[in-house]
Residue, then its C-alpha position, 0 to 999 in steps of 0.5 A: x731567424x735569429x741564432x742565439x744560447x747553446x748550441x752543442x757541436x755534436x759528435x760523429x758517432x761511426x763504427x770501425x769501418x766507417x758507417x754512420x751510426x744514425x740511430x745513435x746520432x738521434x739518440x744524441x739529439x733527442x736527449x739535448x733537444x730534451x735538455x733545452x739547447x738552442x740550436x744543433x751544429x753538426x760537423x764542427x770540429x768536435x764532430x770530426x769534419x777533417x776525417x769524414x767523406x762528403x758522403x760521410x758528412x751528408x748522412x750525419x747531417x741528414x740524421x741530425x736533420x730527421x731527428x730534430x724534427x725543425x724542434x730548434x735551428x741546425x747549423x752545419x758544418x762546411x769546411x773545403x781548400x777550394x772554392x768550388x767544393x765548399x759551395x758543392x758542400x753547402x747546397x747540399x746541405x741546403x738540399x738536406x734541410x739545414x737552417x744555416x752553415x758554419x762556414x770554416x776554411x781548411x788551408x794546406x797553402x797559406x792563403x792570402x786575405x782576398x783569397x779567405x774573403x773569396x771563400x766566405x762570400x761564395x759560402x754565403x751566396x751558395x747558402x741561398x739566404x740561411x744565416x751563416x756562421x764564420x768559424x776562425x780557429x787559428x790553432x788549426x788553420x793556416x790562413x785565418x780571418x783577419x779584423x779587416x776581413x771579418x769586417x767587410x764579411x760582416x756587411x754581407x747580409x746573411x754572415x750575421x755570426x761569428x765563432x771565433x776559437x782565438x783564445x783572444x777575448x780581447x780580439x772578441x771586444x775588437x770583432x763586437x765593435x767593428x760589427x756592432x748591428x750587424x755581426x754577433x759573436x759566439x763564443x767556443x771552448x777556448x773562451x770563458x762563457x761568461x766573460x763573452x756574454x758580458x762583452x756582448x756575446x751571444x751564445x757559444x758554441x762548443x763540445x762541451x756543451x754536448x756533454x753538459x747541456x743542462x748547465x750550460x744553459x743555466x748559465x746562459x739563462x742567469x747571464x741573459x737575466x743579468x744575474x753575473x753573481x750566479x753566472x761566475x758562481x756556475x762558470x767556475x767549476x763548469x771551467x773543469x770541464x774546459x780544462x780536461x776537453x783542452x788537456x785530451x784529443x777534442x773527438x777522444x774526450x768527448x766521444x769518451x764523456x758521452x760513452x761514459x753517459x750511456x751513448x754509443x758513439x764509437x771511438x774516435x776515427x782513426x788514426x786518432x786514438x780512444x782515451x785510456x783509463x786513466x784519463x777516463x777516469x779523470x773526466x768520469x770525476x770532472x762530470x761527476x763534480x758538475x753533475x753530469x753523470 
């Protein structure tokens, strides 16, 4: 299986006391399977991994799971301080149905480079084969996957993808060279999509893409037919869009754009906090500039 184009990192619509709200998951996943995504990742970091349960993550998975329908590839989320969690977590998943894990690293001690190589490699043998995606965002993890790490991942036959959160597209060029043929680079929401596409990228991954599927595709579509005119013509007031999800709490903003466009997704899980008007209003003009409301 190849990985490839948009993959939104959809939410985790819950209620006040916790309970999973399947049906609006599903809602979520029928309307962006409609629009054209490539892929589903549940349980990234717009989907709130940090402050859900296993059990919790489990049924968000399972719904996203059901609801798909084997329609495009689902690509969860697996994040643990331990080893042995880590790999609970993802046969788990595999038992549900995923067609690959987004294997990321949560550290409350630093944690040395052979450490983080540990990590990753019991994910991709716990994977049972499915494609596995590195996710490294040095804003929120204290021990990170180094360029020498990344590169014996890379040789593992199943870690065939990486998500990297740096900001650095300069360190992108230095992953797509030291893995070339054998690791491809998605971009997140901290990157300009184009810029990754036309360095090699293949795809991105990021919650905007939630709120913005249709457009984001026709970007990734006009840079796959090599049109870089229309590419930057549709990044550019589609950066908007980046700029208010960096400005506002991830969950909050997201959560906030996808109520603003009918879905029930709750508020975000406390103890974060849901959007006031004023910053509503400010993301209801950006979606509405883009044409996504």
């Amino acid at each position: 299986m190849s990985l490839h184009g948009v993959f939104p990192y959809l939410v985790s619509p819950t209620t006040a006391e916790g309970e999973v709200k399947a049906s609006v998951l599903g809602d979520l996943v029928e309307h962006l399977v409609a629009q054209g995504v490539h892929g589903l990742a549940p349980l990234g970091s717009t989907g709130e991994f940090a402050y859900l349960s296993n059990a919790q993550r489990l049924q968000v998975v399972r719904a996203t799971v059901d609801a798909n329908r084997g329609r495009v590839p689902v690509v969860a989320g697996v994040a643990s301080t331990s080893i042995h969690d880590a790999v609970v977590q993802t046969k788990a998943l595999v038992e549900a149905g995923v067609d690959g894990i987004l294997a990321i690293l949560e550290a409350y001690f630093p944690v040395k480079d052979a450490g983080v190589e540990a990590y990753f490699r019991a994910i991709a043998e716990a994977a049972g084969g499915r494609p596995v995606v590195l996710y490294t965002n040095p804003q929120f993890q204290r021990s990170d996957l180094t360029l020498p790490v990344i590169e014996r991942l890379s040789h593992i036959d199943n870690i065939r993808y990486i998500k990297d959160a740096s900001t650095n597209t300069g360190r992108l060029l230095s992953i797509i060279e030291r893995t070339r043929g054998r690791m491809e680079v998605f971009s997140a929401s901290a990157h300009i999509p184009a810029c990754v596409l036309l360095i090699g990228g293949v795809g991105w991954m990021a919650g905007p893409a939630c709120i913005i599927p249709r457009q984001s595709i026709e970007l990734y579509d006009a840079a796959r037919a090599g049109d870089w005119n229309r590419v930057m013509d549709l990044q550019r007031p589609l950066w908007r869009v980046n700029e208010i999800f960096a400005k506002y709490s991830i969950a909050s903003c997201i959560k906030g754009a996808l109520q603003l466009q009918g879905f029930d997704v709750g508020d975000p899980i406390a103890p974060q906090e849901p959007l006031g008007e004023a910053a509503r209003a400010e993301i209801a003009e950006v979606l509405a500039s883009v044409g996504a409301l």
